[in-house]
C-alpha positions in Angstrom: -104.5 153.8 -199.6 -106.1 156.8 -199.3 -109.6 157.2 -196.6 -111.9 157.6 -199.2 -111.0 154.1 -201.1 -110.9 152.5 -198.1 -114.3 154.0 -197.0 -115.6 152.6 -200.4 -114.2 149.4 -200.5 -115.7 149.0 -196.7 -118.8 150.3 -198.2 -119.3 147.8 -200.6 -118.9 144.5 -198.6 -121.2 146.6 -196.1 -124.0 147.0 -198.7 -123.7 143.6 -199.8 -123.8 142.3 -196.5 -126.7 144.4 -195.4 -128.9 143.3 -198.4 -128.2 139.8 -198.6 -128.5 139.5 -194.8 -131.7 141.9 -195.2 -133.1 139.9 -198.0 -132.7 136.1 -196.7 -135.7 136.0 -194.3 -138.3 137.2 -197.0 -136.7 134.6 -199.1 -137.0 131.7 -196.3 -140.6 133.1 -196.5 -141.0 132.9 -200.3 -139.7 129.5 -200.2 -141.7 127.7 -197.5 -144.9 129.8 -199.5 -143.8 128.6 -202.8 -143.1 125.2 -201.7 -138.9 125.9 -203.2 -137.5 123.7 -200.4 -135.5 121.0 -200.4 -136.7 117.9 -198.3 -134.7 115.1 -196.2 -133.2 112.4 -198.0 -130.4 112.0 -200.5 -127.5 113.8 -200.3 -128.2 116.2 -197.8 -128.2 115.3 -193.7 -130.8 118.1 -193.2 -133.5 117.4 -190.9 -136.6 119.3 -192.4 -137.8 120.7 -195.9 -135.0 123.8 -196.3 -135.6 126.4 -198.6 -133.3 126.1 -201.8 -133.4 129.7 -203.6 -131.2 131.6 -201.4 -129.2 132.4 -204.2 -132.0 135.2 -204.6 -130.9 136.8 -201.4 -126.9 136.4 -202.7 -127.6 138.1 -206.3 -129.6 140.8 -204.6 -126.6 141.9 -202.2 -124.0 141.1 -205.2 -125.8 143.6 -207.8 -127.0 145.7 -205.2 -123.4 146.7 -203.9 -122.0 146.6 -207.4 -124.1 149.8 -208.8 -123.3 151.1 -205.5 -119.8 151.6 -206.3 -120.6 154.0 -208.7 -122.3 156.1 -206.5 -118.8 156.3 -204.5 -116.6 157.2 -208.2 -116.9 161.1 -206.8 -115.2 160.0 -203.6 -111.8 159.6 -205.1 -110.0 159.6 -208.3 -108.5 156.3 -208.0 -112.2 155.1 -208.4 -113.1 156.4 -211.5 -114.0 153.2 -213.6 -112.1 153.9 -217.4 -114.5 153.0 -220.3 -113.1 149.6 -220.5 -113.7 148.9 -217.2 -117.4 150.3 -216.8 -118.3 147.7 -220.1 -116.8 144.8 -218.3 -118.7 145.6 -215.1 -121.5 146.2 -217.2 -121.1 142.3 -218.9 -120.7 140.9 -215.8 -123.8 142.1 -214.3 -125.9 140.5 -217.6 -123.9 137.6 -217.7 -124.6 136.8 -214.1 -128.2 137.9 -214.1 -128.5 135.5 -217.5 -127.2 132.5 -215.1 -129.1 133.7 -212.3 -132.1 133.5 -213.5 -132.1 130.1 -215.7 -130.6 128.4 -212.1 -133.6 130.2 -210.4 -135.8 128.3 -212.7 -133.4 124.9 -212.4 -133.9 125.0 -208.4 -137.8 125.1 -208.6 -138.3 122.9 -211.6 -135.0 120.8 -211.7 -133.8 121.6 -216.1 -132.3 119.1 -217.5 -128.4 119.9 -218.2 -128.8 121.2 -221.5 -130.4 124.1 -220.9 -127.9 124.5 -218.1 -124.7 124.1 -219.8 -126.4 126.6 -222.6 -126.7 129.0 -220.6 -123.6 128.9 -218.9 -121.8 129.1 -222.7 -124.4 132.3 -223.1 -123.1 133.7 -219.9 -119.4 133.2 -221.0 -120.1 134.6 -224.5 -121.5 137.9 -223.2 -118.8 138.5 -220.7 -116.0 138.2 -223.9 -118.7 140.8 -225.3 -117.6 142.9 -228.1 -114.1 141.1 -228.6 -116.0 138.3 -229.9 -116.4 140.0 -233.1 -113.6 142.7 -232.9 -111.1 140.1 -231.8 -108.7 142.9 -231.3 -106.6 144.8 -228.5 -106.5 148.4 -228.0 -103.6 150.7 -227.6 -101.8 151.8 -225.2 -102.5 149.1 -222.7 -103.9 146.1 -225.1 -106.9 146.5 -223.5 -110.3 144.3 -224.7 -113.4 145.1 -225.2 -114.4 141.9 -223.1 -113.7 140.3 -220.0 -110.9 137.9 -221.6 -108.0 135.9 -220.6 -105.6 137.3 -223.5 -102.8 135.6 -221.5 -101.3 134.0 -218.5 -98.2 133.2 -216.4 -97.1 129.4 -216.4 -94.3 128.7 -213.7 -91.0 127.9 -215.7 -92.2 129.2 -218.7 -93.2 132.3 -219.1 -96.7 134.0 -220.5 -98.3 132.2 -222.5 -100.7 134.3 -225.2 -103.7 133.3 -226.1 -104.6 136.4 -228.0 -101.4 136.1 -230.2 -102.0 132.3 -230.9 -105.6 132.9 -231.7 -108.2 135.3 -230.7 -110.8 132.0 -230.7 -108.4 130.5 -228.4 -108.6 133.4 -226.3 -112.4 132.6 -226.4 -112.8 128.7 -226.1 -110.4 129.5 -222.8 -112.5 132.2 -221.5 -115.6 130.4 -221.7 -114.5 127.3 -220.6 -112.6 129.2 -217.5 -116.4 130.2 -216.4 -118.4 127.6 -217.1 -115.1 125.3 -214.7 -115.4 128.2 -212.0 -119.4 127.9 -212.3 -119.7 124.3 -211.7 -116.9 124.7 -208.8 -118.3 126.0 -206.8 -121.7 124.4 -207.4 -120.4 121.0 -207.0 -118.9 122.3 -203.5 -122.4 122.7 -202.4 -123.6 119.8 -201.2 -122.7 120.7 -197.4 -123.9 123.4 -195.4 -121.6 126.6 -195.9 -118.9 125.2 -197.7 -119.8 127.0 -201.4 -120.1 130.1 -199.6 -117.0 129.8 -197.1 -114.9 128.9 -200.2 -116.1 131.8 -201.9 -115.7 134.1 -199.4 -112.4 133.5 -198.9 -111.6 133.5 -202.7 -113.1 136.8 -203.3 -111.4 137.9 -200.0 -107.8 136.7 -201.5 -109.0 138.4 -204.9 -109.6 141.6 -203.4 -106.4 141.7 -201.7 -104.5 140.4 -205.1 -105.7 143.3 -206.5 -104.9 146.1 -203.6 -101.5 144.6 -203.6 -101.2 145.1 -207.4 -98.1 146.5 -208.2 -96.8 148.9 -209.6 -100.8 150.8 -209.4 -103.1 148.9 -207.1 -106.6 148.1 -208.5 -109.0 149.8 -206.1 -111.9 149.7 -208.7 -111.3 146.4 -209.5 -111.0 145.2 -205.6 -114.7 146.7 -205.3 -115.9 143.5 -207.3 -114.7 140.5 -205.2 -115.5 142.4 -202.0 -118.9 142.6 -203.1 -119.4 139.4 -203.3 -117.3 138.7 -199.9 -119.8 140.5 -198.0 -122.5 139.1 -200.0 -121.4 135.3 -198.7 -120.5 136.1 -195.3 -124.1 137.2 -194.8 -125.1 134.1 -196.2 -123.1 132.3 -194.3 -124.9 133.4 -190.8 -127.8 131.4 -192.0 -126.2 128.7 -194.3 -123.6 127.2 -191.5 -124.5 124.3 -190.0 -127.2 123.4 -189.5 -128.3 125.3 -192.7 -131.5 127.4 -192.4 -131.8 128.0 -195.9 -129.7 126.7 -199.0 -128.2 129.0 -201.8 -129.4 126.2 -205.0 -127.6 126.8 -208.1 -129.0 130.4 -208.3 -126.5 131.0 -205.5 -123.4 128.8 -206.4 -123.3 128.8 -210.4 -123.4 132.8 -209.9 -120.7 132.9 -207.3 -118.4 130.5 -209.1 -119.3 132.9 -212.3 -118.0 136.0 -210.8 -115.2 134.6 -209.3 -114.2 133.5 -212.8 -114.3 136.5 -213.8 -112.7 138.4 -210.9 -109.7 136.4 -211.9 -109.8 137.6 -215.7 -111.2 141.2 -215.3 -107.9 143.2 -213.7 -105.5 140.9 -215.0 -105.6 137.1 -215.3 -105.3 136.1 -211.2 -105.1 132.5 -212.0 -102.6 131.1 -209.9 -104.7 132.3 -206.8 -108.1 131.1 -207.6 -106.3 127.4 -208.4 -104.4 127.7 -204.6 -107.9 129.5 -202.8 -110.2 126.9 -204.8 -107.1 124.0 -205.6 -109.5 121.2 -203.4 -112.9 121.8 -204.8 -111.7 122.2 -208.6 -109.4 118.9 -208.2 -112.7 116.9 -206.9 -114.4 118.3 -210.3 -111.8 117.4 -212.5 -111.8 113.9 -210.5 -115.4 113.8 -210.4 -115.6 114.3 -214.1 -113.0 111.9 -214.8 -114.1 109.0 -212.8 -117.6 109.3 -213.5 -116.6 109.0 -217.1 -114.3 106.3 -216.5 -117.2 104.4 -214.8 -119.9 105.0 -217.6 -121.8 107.3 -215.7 -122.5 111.4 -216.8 -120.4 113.7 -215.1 -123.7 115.6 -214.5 -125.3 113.4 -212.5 -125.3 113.5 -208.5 -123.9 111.2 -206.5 -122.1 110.7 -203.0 -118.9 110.8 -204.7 -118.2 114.3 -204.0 -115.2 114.7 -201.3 -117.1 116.3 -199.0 -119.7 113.9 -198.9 -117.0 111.2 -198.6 -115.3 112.8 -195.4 -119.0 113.2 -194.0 -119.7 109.1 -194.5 -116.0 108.9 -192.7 -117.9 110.2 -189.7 -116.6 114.0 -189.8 -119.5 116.6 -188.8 -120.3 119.5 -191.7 -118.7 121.8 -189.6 -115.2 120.2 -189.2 -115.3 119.6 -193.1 -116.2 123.0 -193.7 -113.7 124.1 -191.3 -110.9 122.3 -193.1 -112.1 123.4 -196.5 -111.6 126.9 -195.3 -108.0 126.2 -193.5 -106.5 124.7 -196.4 -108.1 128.0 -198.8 -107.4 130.2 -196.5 -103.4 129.2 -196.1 -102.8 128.5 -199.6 -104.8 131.5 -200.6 -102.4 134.0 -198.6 -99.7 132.1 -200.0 -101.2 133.3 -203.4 -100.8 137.0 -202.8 -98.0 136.9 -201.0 -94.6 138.1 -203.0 -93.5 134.6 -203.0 -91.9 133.9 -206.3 -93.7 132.6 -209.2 -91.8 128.5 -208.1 -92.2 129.2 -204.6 -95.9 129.1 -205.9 -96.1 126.6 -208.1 -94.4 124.4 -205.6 -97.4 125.4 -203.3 -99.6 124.6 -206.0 -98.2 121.3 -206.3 -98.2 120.3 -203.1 -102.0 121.2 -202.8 -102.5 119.1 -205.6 -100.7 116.3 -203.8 -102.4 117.0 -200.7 -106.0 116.7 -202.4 -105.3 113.4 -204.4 -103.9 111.6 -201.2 -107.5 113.0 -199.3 -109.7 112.0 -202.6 -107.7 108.8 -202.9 -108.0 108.1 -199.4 -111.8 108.6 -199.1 -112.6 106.8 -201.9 -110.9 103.8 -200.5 -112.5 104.1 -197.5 -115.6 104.4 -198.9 -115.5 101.3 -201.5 -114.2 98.9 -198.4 -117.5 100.2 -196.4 -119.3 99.5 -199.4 -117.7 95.6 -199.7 -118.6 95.0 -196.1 -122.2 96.2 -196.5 
């Protein structure tokens, strides 16, 4: 890696640092003004009315870093964006400021999920972008004109894809993909710093995925996730426990929606958003399930969350979010290590044991406290 990529890649998580971390006290201010806080009671431990927008402060440092990489293209060859490449960045940036803004308005008026779940299939929709009509890939590379997973690597089977099946399944996966990554991560925060501690690190293993890239690393592409790794780890001075100031949805729906689409944009990077992210998207997909199972809307909040389980087991936020970030971290470098493709889908399964026995184990400990009550 040559000084000037590394200068810009240290640039960007330094500009998105410096903004978000810049911008969070005028926001704590905005809040408290604007009476945006969230008050004692429910599912949050806090002790007094927090301010709940701080995903204003997170979208700031994101976008602000993001045009700033184009500023550095001069710098170096390697990070000249192609034309493909500046489009995608280009629907990122409205597809995130399109969920941004209608979580903005969730967080200070509470929407009903509709309107949510709308926007996030908006969102999704404009990242594909023009490959929703052309449904077509372009010599020499079978490049898109979209951010869309075309295909992907299952373990002891090959690539499957989705763009030679069907171009609309190429679509219904892309969108789904999001809107799962979206609602992630926004499940995850219901504890000081976990959301952003997850995120972090997966935007820190993306980053590294794509410098590792082989046989051309992915500098341009490595700019993306480590924009939004400096844009959490600022957050994260004032959103560990004891939180000063909550991210809302504004915060957590955009993270989980450019994470998704990190994973996607240089080349689907599945396999290590499931290892970084394996615990908080099994308790979704568990979430989902048994609140179905049980008649209730998926939608709907409730202490059933994991995290909110190991708290009522008497563990403080900051050993949960502690352990969150052990087991991301380790299966995370596992993810972009050159362990072959069963080495890591072994490691994927054993995550996936690992979080069943600690969501199985919870939630029986958590219905026998609720029979002795």
């Amino acid at each position: 890696m040559s000084l000037p990529v590394a200068a810009a890649l240290l640039t960007t998580f330094v500009v998105a640092f410096a903004v978000t971390y810049g911008a969070v006290p005028p926001v704590i201010r905005l809040c408290e003004r604007k009476g945006w806080v969230q008050r004692p009671g429910g599912r949050r431990a806090h002790a007094r009315p927090t301010g709940n927008v701080g995903g204003i402060a997170i979208y700031a440092g994101f976008v602000a870093a993001v045009l700033a990489t184009f500023l550095l293209e001069p710098l170096a060859p390697e990070l000249r964006r192609s034309p493909y490449e500046t489009l995608r960045v280009g629907l990122l940036l409205a597809g995130a400021t399109l969920i941004f803004l209608v979580m903005w308005l969730d967080d200070v008026r509470e929407l009903p999920w509709l309107p949510k779940f709308v926007a996030q299939v908006a969102a999704g929709l404009i990242a594909v972008g023009p490959y929703l009509w052309e449904r077509t890939l372009f010599p020499p590379d079978d490049q898109a004109n979209g951010i869309i997973l075309t295909a992907f690597n299952l373990p002891f089977v090959g690539q499957i894809h989705l763009h030679n099946l069907s171009p609309w399944l190429a679509i219904l996966a892309t969108v789904f993909w999001f809107g799962w990554m979206a609602n992630t991560i926004n499940w995850a925060d219901g504890l000081d710093g976990l959301a952003a501690m997850v995120s972090c690190i997966a935007a820190l293993m993306l980053g590294l995925h794509a410098l590792g890239n082989r046989p051309e690393p992915q500098y341009t592409i490595a700019l993306l996730p480590m924009a939004v790794a400096g844009a959490c780890a600022a957050f994260l001075l004032f959103n560990f426990p004891p939180a000063r100031i909550f991210m809302g949805d504004s915060g957590a729906e955009v993270l989980g929606y450019v994470l998704g689409v990190c994973a996607i944009i240089g080349g689907a990077k599945l396999a290590t958003v499931l290892l970084v992210l394996g615990v908080p998207i099994l308790d979704t997909a568990w979430l989902i399930v048994s609140r179905a199972a049980s008649g209730r809307s998926p939608m709907r909040g409730g202490r059933d969350h994991l995290h909110l389980r190991l708290a009522d087991m008497g563990l403080s936020p900051r050993q949960i979010v502690l352990f969150y970030a052990a087991l991301s971290l380790a299966f995370g470098l596992l993810g972009i290590s050159g362990a072959t493709p069963a080495v890591k889908a072994a490691a994927l399964l054993l995550l996936l044991l690992i979080g069943i026995g600690i969501i199985l184990y919870a939630a029986r400990r958590a219905t026998a406290s609720a029979h002795q009550q």
